[in-house]
N, C-alpha and C positions, 0 to 999 in steps of 0.2 A: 504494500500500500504506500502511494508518495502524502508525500504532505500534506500539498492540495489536495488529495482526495479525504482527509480525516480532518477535522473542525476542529477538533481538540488538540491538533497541535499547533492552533494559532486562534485561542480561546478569545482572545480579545480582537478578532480580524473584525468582527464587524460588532462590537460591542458599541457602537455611536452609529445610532438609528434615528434619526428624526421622530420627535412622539409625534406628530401628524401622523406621519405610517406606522404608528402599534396600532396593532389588531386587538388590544386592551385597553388601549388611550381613553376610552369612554368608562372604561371601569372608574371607581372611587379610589383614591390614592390610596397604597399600603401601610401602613401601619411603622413603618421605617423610612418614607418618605414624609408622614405627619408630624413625626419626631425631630427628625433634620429640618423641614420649613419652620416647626416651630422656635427651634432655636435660632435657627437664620434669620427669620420675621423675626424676633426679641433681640438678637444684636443690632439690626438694621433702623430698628426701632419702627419699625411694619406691624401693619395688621396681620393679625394669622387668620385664611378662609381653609374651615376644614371642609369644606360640599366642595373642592377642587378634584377635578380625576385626576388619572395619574398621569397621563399627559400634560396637563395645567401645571399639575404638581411640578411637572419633570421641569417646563419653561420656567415657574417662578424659582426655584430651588438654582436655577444656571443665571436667572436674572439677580439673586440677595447674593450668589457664590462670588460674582463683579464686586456687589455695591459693598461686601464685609470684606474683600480682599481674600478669601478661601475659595476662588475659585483658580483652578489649574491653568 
């Protein structure tokens, strides 16, 4: 088997997906992304919206990771 033919030996190849194209994006955010906003929203000194899906989630959590300086 090469490389390219097995995912797992390049685990992070397509780990940055746009939340537009999750096919769960409409779902309500997990439970460890409510956690991280929260604390991001409280340093930023933001409101925290827990009715965000997890797409929402994904944008506002990349838009506080800018505004607190924790983002990559």
């Amino acid at each position: 088997m090469t490389d390219a033919a097995n995912p797992k030996d390049h685990p992070t190849g397509n780990a940055e997906k746009d939340p537009a194209d999750w096919t769960t994006g409409d779902e309500p955010m997990t439970g460890a992304q409510a956690s991280y906003l929260k604390t991001l929203s409280e340093e930023a000194g933001e409101g925290f919206d827990e009715t965000l899906s997890k797409a929402d989630a994904s944008r506002r959590i990349d838009a506080l990771q800018q505004q607190t300086g924790r983002g990559a």
